[in-house]
Backbone bond lengths (Angstrom), bond angles and torsions (degrees), N, CA, C in turn:
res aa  C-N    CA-C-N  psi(-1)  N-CA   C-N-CA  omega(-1)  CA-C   N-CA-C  phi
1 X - - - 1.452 - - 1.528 109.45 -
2 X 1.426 114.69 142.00 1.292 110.97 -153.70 1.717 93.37 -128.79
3 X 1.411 133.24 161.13 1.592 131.01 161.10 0.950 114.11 -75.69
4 X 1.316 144.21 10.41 1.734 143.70 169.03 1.852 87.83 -107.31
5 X 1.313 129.35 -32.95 1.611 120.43 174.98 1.361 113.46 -113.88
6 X 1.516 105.20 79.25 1.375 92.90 -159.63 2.014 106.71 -92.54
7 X 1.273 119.47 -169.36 1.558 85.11 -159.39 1.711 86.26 -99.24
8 X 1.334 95.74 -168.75 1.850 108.27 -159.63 1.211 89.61 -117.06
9 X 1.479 118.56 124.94 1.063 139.80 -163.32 1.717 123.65 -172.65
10 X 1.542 125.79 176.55 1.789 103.40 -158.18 1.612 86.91 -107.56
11 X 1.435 129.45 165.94 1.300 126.48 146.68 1.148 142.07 -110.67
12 X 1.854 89.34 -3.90 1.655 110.61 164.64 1.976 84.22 -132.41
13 X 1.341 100.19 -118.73 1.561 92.24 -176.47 1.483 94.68 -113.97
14 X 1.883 122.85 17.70 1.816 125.53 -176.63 1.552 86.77 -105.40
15 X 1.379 98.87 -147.95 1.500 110.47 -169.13 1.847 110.41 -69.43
16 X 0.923 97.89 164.27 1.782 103.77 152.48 1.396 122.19 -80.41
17 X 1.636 96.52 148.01 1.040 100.82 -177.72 1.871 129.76 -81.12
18 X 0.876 104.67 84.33 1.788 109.12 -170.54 1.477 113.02 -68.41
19 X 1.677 118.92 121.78 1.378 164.77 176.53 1.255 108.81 -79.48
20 X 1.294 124.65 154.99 1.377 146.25 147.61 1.809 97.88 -59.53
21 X 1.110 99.43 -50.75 2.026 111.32 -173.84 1.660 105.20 -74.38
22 X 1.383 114.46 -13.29 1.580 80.04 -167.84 2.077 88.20 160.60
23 X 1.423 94.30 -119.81 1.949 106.22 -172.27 1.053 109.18 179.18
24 X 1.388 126.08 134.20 1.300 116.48 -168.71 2.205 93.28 -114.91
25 X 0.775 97.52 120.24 1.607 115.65 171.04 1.149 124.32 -100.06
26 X 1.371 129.72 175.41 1.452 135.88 140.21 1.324 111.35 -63.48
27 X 1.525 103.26 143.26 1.338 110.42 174.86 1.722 112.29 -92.85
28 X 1.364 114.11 162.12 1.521 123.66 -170.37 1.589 106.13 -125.12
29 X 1.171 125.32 160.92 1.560 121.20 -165.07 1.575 85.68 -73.32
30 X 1.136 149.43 -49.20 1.492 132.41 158.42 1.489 125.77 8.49
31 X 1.442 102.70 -65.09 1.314 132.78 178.35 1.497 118.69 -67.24
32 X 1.645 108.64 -14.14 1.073 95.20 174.27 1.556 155.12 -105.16
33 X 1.309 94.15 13.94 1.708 117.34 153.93 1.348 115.67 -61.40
34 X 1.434 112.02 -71.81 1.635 110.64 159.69 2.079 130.38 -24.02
35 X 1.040 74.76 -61.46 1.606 91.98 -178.99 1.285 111.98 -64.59
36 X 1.886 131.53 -38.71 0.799 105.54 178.85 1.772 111.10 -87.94
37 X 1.125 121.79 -23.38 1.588 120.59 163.21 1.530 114.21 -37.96
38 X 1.452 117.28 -58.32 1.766 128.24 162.82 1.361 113.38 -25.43
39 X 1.448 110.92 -32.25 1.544 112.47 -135.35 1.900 85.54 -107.91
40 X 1.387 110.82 -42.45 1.506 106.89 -172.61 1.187 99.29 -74.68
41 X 1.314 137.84 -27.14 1.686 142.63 168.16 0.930 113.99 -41.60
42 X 1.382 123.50 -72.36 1.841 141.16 179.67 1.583 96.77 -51.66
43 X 1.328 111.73 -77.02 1.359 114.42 -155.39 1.771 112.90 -14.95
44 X 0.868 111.19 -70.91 1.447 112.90 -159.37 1.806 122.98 -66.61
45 X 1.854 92.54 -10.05 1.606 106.80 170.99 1.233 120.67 -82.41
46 X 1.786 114.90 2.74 1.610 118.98 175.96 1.831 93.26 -115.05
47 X 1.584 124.83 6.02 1.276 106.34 178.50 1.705 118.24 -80.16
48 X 1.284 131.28 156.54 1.954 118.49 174.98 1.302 95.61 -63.85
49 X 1.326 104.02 144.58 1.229 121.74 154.27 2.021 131.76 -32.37
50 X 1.115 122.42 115.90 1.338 112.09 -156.13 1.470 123.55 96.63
51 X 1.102 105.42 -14.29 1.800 106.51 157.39 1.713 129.41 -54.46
52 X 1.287 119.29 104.87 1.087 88.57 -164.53 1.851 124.50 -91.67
53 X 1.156 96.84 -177.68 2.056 102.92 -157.98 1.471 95.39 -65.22
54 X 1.410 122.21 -21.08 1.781 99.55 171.40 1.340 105.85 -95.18
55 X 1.055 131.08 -4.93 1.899 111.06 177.08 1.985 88.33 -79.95
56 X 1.238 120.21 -46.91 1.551 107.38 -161.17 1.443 94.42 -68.76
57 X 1.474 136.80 -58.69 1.328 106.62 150.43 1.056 155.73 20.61
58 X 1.252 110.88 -90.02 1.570 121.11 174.37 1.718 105.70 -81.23
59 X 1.042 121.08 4.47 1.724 124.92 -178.18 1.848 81.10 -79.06
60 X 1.570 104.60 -84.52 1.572 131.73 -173.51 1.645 96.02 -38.51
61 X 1.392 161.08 -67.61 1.129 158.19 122.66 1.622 115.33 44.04
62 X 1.933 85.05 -71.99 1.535 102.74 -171.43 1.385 132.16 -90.79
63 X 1.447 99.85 -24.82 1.458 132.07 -151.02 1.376 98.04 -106.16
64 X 1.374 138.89 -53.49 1.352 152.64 -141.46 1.200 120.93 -145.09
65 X 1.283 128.82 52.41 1.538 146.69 163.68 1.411 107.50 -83.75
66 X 1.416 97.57 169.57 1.423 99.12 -172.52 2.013 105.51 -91.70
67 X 1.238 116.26 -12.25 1.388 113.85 160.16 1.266 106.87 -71.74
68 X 1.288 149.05 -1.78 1.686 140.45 170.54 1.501 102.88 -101.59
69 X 2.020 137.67 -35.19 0.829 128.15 162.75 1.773 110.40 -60.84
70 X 0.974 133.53 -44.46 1.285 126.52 175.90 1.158 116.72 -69.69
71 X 1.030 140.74 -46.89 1.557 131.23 159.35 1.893 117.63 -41.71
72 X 1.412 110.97 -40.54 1.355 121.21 -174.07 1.683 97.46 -52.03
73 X 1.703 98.36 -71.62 1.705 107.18 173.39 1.492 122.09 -33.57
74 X 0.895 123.58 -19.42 1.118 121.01 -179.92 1.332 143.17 -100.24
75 X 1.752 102.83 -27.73 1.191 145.80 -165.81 1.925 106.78 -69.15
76 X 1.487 100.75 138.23 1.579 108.57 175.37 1.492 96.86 -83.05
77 X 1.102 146.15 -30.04 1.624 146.05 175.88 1.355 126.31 -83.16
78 X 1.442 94.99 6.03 1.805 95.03 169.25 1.605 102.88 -173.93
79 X 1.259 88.40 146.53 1.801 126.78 154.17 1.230 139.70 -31.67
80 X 1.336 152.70 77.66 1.449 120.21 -165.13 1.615 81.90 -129.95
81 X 1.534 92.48 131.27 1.951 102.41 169.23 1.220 98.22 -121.76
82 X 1.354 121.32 164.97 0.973 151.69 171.79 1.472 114.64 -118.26
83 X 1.376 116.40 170.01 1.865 138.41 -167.69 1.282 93.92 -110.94
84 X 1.352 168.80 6.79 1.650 148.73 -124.94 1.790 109.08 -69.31
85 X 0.986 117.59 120.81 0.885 103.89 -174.99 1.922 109.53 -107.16
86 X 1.219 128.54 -8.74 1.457 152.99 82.60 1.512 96.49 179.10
87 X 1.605 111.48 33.75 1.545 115.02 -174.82 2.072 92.76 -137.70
88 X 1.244 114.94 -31.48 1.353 109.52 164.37 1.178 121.31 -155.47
89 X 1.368 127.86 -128.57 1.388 111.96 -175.32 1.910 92.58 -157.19
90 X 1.844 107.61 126.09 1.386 89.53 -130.03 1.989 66.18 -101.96
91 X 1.526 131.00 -29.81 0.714 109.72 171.10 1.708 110.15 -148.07
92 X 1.891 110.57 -155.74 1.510 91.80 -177.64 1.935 93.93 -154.28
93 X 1.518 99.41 171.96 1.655 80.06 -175.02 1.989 74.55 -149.52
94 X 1.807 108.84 151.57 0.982 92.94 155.98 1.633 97.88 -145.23
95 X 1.719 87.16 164.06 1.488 96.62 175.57 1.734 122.08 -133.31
96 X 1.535 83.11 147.75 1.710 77.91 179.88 1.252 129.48 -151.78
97 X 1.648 114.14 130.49 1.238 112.85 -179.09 1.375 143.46 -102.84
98 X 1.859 112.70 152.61 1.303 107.10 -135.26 1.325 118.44 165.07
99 X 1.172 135.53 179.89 1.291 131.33 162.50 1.542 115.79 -95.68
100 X 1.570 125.43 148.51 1.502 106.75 -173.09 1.617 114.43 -84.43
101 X 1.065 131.18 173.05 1.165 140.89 -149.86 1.362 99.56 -76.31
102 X 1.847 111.10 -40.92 1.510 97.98 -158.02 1.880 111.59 -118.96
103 X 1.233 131.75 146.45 1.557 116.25 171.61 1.304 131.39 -20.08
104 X 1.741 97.32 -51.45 1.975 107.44 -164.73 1.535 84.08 -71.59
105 X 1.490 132.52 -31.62 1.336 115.56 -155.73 2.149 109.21 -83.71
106 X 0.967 98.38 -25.79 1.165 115.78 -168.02 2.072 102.82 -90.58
107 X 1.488 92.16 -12.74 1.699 99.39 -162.75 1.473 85.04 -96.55
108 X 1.305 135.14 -62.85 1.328 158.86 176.74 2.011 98.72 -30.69
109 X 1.263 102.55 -73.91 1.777 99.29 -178.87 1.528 133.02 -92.09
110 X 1.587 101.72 21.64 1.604 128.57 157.59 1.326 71.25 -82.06
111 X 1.770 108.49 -101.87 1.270 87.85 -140.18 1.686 150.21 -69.37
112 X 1.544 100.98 14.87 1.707 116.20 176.87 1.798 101.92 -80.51
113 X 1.660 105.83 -35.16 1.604 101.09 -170.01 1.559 106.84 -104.39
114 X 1.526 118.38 -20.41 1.511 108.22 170.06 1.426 88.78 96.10
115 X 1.276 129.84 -7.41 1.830 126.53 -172.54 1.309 110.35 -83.51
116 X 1.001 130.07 151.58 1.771 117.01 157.43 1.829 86.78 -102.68
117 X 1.332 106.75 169.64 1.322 148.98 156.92 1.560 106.69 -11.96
118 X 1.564 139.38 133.83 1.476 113.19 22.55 2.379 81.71 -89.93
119 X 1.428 101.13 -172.72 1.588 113.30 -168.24 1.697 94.77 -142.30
120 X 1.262 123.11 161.72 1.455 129.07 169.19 1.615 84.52 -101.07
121 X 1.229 113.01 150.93 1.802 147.14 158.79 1.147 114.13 -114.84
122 X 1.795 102.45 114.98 1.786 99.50 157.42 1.493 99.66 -79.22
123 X 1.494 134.79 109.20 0.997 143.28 -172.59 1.694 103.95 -80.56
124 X 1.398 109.08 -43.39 1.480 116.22 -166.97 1.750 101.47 -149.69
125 X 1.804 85.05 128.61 1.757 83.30 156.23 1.768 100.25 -150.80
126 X 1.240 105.41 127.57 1.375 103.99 173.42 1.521 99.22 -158.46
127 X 1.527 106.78 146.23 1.473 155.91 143.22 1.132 131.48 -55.69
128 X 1.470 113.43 135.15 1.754 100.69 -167.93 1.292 93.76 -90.67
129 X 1.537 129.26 159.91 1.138 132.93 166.34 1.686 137.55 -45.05
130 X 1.037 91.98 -37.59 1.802 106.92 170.32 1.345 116.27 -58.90
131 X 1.544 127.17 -42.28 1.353 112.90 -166.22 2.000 100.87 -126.79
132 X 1.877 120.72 33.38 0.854 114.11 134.76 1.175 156.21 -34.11
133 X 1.697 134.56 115.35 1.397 130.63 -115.97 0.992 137.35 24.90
134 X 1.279 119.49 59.10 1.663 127.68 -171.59 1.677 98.08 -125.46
135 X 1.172 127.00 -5.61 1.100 129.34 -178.42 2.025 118.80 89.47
136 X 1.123 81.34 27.36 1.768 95.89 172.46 1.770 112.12 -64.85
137 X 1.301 93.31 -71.83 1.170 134.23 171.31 1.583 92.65 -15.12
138 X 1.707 109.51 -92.50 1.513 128.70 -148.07 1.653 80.76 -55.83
139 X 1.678 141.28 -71.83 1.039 145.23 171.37 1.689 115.82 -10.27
140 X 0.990 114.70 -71.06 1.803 128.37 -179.23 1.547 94.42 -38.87
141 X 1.547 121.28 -63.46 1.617 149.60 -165.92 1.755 86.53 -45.04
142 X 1.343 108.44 -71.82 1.658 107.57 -155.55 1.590 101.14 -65.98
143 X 1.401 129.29 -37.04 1.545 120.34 160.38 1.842 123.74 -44.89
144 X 1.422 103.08 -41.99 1.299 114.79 179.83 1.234 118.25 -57.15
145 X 1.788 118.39 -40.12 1.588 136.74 -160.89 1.712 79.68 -83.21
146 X 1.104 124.58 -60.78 1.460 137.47 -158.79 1.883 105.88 -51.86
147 X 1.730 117.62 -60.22 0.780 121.72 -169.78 1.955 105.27 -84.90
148 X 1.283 107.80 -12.95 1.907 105.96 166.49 1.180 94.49 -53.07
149 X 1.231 122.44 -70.11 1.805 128.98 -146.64 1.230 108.42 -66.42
150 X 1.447 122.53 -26.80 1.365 115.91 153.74 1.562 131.91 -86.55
151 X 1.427 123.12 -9.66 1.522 132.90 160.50 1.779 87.48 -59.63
152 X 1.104 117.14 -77.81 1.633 122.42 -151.89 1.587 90.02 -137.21
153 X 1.336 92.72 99.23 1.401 118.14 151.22 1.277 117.46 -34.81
154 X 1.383 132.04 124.79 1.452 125.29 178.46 1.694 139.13 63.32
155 X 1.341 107.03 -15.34 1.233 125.97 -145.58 1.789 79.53 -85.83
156 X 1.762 99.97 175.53 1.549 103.21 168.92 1.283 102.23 -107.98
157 X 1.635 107.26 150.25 1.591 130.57 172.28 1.256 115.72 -73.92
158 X 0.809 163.42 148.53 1.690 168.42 139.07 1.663 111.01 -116.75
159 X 1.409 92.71 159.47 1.468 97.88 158.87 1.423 97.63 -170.89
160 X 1.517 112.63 174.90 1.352 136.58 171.35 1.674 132.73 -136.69
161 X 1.235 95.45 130.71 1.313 111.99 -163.80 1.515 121.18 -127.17
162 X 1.169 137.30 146.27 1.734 140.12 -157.89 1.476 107.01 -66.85
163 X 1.240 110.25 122.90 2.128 115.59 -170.08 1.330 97.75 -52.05
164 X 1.294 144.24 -7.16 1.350 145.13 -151.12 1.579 110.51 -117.80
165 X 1.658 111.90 -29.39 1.160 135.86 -169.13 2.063 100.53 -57.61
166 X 1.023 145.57 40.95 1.306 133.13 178.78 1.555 122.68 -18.13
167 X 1.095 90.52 -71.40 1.892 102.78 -158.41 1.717 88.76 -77.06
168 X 1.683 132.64 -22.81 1.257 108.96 161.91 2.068 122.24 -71.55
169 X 0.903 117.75 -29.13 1.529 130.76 178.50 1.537 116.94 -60.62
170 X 1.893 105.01 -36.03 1.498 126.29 178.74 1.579 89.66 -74.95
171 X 1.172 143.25 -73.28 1.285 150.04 -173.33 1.791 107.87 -26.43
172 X 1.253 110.65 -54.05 1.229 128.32 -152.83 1.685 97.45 -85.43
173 X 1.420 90.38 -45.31 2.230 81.43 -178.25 1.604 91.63 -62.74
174 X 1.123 134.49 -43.75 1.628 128.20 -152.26 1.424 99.91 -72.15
175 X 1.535 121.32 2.34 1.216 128.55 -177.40 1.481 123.10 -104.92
176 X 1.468 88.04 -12.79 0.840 96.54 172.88 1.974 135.50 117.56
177 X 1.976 86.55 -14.06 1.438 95.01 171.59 1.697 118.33 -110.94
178 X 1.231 120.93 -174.96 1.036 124.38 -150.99 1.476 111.03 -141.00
179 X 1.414 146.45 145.12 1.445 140.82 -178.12 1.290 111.15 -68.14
180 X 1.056 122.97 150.71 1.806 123.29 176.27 1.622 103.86 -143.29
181 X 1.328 113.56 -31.19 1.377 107.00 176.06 1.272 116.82 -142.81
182 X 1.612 107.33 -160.04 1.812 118.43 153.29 1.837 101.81 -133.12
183 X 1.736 80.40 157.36 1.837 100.86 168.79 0.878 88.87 -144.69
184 X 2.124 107.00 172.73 1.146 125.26 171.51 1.765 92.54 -124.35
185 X 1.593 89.99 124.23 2.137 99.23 167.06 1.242 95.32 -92.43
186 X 0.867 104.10 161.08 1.834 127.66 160.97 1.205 114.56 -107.52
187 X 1.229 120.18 107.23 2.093 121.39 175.31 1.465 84.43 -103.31
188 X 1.665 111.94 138.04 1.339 102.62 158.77 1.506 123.77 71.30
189 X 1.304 139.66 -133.58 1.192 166.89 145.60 1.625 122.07 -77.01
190 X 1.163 103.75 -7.70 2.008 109.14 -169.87 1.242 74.66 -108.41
191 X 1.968 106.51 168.70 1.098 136.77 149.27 1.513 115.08 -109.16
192 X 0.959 109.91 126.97 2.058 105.69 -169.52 1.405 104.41 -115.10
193 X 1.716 112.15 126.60 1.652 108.90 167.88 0.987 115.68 -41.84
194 X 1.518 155.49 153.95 1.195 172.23 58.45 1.960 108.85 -5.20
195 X 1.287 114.46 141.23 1.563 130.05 123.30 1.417 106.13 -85.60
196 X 1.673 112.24 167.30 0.890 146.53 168.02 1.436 119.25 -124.96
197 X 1.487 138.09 103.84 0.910 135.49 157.42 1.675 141.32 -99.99
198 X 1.174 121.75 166.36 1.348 97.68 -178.11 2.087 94.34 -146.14
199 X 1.315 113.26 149.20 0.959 124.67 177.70 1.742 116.34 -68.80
200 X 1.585 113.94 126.62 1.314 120.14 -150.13 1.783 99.24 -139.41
201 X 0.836 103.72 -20.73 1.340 115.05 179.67 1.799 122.43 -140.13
202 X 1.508 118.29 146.08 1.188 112.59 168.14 1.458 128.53 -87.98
């Protein structure tokens, strides 16, 4: 399998999304050995600086097994895409719908969208290290927008990301969303600022 033949497959439940790099699809419990290996890789390249290797650890541990990627694949409440590039899997995005876990988060994108509850979540988007700025990234994003609107029709997207995170926050306005609040995640043993953003523009 080659990136000029990449395979035919959905990226919401329509076509895939076809790349210069590859196609970004739905992922299948197939996919999910890969994905979750991807996933303990990335993780710790979106943590602040000074985090230490057992809180991201025990995040990846708890959070990111391959029984939570296989459940994801499968799941009527969420999203899981994939990068294929038709030799690996360069990245992954997931989404999920629902209400968010915490008050400020749920208080924060009432009041930016005027909606109450349930909301789509870009829960996860990450890139493998090797082909950063290569245009993975923006690719994963337009599957994500594509396959929200079919998780939850109409609904607003949000997500949250570390107040510290720069070049992730720059990514995300060029995407099109915008800050509305703060949270606190817990990786590990730390509690880490959060923004909250929510998608405001196409």
């Amino acid at each position: 399998m080659t990136p000029e033949h990449p395979p035919a497959s959905d990226a919401g439940n329509g076509t895939a999304l076809r790349t210069p790099t590859g196609v970004v699809r739905r992922a299948t419990v197939d996919d999910a050995a890969e994905t979750a290996w991807l996933a303990a890789l990335t993780f710790p390249l979106a943590c602040p600086p000074g985090t230490p290797p057992s809180d991201m650890a025990v995040h990846i541990a708890h959070k990111l097994t391959l029984g939570h990627f296989r459940g994801w694949a499968t799941s009527a409440e969420h999203a899981l895409l994939v990068h294929d590039d038709g030799a690996r899997l360069l990245g992954y995005v997931l989404l999920v719908l629902g209400a968010p876990d915490s008050a400020a988060e749920t208080d924060a994108v009432r009041a930016a969208s005027g909606r109450e509850a349930p909301y789509v979540e870009l829960s996860k988007i990450y890139v493998h290290p090797d082909v950063l700025g290569g245009g993975v990234a923006g690719a994963l994003m337009r599957g994500a927008v594509e396959a929200a609107a079919e998780l939850g029709p109409g609904l607003p997207l949000w997500l949250g990301t570390n107040a510290r995170n720069e070049r992730a926050q720059a990514f995300y306005r060029k995407s099109g969303f915008e800050v509305v609040g703060r949270r606190t995640k817990r990786v590990g043993d730390l509690d880490h600022d959060d923004v909250v953003l929510l998608r405001t523009q196409a």
